[in-house]
Each structure stands twice: as C-alpha cells, then as structure tokens.
Kinemage of the C-alpha trace (Angstrom):
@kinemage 1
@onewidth
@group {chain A} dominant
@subgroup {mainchain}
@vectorlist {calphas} color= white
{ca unk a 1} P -22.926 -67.267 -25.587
{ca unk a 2} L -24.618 -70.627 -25.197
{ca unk a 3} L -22.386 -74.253 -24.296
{ca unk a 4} L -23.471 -75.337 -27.792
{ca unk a 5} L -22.608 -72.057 -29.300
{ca unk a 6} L -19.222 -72.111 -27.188
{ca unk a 7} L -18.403 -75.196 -28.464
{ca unk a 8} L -19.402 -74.820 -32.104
{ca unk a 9} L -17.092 -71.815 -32.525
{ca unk a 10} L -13.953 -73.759 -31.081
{ca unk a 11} L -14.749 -76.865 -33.552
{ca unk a 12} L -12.742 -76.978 -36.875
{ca unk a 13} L -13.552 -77.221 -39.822
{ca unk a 14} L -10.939 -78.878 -41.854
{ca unk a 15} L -7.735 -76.922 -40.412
{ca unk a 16} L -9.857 -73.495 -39.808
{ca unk a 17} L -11.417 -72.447 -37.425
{ca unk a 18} L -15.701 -72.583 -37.723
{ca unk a 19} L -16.029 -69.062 -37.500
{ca unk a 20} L -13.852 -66.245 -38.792
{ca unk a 21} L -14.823 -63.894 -37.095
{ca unk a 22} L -16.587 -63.990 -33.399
{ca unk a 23} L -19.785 -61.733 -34.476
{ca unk a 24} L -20.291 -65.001 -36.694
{ca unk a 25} L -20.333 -67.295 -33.799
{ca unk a 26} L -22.485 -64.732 -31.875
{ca unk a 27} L -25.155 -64.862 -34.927
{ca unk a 28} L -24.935 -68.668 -34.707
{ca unk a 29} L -25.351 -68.205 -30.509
{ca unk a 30} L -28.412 -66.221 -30.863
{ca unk a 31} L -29.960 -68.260 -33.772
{ca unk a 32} L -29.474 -71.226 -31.171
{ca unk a 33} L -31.015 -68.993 -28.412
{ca unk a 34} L -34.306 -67.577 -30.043
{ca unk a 35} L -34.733 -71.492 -31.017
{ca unk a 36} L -34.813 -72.847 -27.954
{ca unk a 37} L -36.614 -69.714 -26.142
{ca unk a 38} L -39.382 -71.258 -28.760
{ca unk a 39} L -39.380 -67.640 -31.032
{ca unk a 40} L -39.023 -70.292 -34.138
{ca unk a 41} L -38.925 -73.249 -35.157
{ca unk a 42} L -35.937 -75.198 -37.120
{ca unk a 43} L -37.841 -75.430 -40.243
{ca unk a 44} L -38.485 -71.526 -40.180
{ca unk a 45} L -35.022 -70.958 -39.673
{ca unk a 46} L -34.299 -72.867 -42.858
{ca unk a 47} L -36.658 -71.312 -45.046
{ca unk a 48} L -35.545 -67.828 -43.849
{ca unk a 49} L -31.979 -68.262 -44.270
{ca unk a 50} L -32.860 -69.934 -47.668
{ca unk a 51} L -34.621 -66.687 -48.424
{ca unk a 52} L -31.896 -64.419 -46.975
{ca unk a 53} L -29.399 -66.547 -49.309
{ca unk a 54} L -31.717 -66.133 -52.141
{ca unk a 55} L -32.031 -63.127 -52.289
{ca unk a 56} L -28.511 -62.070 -52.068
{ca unk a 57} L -27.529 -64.498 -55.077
{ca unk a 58} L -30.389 -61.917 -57.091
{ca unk a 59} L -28.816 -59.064 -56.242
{ca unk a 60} L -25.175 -60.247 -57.301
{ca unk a 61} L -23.723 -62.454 -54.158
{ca unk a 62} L -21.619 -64.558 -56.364
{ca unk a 63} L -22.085 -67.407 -53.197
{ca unk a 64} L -18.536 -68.474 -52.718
{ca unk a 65} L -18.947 -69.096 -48.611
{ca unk a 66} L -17.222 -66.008 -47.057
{ca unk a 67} L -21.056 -64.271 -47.238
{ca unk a 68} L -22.765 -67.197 -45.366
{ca unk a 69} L -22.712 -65.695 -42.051
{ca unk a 70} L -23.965 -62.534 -43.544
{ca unk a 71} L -26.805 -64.348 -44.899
{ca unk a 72} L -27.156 -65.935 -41.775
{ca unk a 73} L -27.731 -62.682 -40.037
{ca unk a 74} L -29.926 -61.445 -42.481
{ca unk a 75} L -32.344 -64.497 -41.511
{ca unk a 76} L -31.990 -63.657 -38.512
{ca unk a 77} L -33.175 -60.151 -38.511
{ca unk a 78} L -35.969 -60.905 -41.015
{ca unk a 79} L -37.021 -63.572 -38.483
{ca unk a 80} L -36.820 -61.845 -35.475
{ca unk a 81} L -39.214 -58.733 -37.086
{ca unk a 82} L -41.760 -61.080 -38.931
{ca unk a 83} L -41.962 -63.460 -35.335
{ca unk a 84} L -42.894 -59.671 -33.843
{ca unk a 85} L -39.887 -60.029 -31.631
{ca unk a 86} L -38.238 -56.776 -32.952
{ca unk a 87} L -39.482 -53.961 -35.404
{ca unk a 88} L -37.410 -52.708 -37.864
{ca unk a 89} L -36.304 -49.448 -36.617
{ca unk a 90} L -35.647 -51.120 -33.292
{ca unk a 91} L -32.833 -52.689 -35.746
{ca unk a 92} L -31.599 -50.160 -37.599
{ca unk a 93} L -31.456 -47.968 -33.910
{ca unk a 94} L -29.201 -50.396 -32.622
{ca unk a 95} L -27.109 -50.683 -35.438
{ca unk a 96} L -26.566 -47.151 -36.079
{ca unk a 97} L -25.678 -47.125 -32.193
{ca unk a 98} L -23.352 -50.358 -32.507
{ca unk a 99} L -21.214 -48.850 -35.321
{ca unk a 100} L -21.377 -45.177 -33.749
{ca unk a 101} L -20.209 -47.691 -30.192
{ca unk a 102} L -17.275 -49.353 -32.436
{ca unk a 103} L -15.808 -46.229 -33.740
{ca unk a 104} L -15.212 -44.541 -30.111
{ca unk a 105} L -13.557 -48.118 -29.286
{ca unk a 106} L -10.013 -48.544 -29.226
{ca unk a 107} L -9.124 -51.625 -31.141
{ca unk a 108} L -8.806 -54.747 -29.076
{ca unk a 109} L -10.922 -53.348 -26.477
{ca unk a 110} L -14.308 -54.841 -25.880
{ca unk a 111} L -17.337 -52.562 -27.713
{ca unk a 112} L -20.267 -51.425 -25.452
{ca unk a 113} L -23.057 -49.307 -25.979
{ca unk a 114} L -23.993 -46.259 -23.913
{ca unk a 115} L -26.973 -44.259 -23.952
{ca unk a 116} L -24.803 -41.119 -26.292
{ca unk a 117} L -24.298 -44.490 -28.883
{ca unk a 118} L -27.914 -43.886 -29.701
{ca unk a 119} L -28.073 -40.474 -30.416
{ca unk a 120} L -24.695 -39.912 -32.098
{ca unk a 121} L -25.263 -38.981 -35.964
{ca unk a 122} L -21.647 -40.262 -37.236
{ca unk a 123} L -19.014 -42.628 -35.621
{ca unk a 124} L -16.373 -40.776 -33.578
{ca unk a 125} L -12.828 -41.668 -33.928
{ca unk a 126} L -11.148 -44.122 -31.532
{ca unk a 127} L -9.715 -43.135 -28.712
{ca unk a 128} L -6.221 -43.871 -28.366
C-alpha cells in the first residue's frame, strides 16, 4: 500500500477507524495508485464512482454508508476495463480465484493465490 494510503487507513474518523475493513483501504490504495500511474484522472474517478453509486441506489442500495467502499470498488473495476487496463473476464478470473484462495485459508492467515486458485470450480474448506 501507498504512504498516503497507509496513512489514510490509520486516520479517524470521528472515534472509528477510516476503514472497516482493510480490503477497503486496499481499494482506496489502488484508486490512489492507478491515479498517479496517470490510468485516470480525478475527475473520471468522480464521475465513475458517481455512476457506480448510482446505479446501486436503482437497484435498491438504500445508501446508508456501510456500501460506500463497495461502490468504490465497483468504480474501480468499471474504470480499470473502460481505461483498457483490464478486461472483464480478466476480473471475474481473479475473483473466482481470490474467493476459491480465501476458502483454503485458515482464518487470520494472510490469503495468496496459487496457480490451482485459478482453476478450482468451488472454494475448498479451510485448513485447520
């Protein structure tokens, strides 16, 4: 993760913390990063996370702050494929791999993909 990233997610925000959960503060990171790498600029962001929070309002999101980050990633996907950074099924492979990866985790351990992440069909139980 990026300094500015780093210390974003140790800021508060009134007495909690600015992230609940660290995949939030790794969204934020790589939001940061794909800025300043010059994939988009600030004003794109905006209107894509204003899209990706659109959209989610129309299809029920009653928009109460505990989706933001969701929202946030959403942008960031639909960013990253319409910039021709990533295709879609690059996506979806990855996350298909990443939750096949976090079910052969054991919890509190650190999740990594391997190559059999990729061509797994259904999450395997934790190890133990």
């Amino acid at each position: 993760m990026s300094d500015a990233a780093d210390d974003a997610a140790t800021r508060l925000a009134g007495d909690r913390p600015a992230f609940a959960e660290p995949w939030e503060a790794q969204a934020f990171a790589m939001a940061v990063e794909l800025n300043r790498a010059g994939l988009f600029t600030w004003t794109e962001w905006a209107d894509a996370l204003a899209r990706a929070i659109a959209s989610a309002q129309a299809g029920g999101d009653p928009d109460r702050g505990a989706t933001y980050y969701r929202h946030w990633l959403a942008a960031l996907e639909s960013i990253v494929v319409a910039k021709g950074a990533a295709r879609p099924e690059d996506l979806s492979r990855y996350a298909h791999a990443w939750t096949h990866a976090a079910g052969r985790t054991p919890h509190g351990e650190a999740i990594t993909l391997d190559e059999g992440d990729f061509h797994g069909s259904e999450p395997i139980a934790p190890a133990r």
